[in-house]
C-alpha positions in Angstrom: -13.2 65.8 36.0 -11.9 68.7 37.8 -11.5 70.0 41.1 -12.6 73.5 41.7 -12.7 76.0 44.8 -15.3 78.1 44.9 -15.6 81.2 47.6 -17.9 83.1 47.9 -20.7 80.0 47.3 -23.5 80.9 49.4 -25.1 83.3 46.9 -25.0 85.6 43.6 -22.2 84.9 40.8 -20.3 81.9 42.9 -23.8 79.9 43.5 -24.3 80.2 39.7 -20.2 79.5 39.3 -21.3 76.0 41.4 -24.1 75.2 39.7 -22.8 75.2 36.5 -19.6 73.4 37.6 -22.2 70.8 39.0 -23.5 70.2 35.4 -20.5 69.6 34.3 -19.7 67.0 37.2 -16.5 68.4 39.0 -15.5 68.0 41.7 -16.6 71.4 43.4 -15.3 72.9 47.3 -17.7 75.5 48.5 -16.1 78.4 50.7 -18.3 80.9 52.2 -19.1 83.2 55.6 -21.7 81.2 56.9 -21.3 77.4 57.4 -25.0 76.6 58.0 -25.7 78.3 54.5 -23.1 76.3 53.4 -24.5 73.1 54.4 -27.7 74.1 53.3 -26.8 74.8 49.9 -24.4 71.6 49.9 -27.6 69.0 50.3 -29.5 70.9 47.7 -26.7 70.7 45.0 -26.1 67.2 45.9 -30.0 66.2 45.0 -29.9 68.2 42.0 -26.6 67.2 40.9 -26.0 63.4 40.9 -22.2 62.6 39.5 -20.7 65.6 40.8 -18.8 66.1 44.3 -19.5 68.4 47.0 -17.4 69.6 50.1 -17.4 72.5 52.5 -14.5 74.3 54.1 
C-alpha cells in the first residue's frame, strides 16, 4: 500500500486520480482550494472505499 498526494482533489481528473487510488487501497492525501469541499468529498470516499485511508491538508 502506498501513500499518495493528490492536489487538485475536489473535482475533474484528480477526483477520478482518488478514486481509483481508493480501489486500489492506498493511502491517499487530498489537497485542494476549498476545505469544506474537501471534507465533503473525504466522508464520501471513506463510505465508498473501506480499506483505503483518507486525509486532508
Amino acid at each position: 500500500m502506498k501513500t499518495v498526494l493528490i492536489t487538485g482533489a475536489t473535482d475533474g481528473i484528480g477526483l477520478e486520480t482518488v478514486k481509483m487510488l481508493g480501489k486500489e487501497r492506498h493511502n491517499v492525501i487530498l489537497d485542494g482550494r476549498s476545505n469544506s469541499k474537501l471534507e465533503n468529498i473525504k466522508g464520501a470516499l471513506e463510505a465508498q472505499f473501506q480499506g483505503s485511508s483518507f486525509d486532508t491538508v
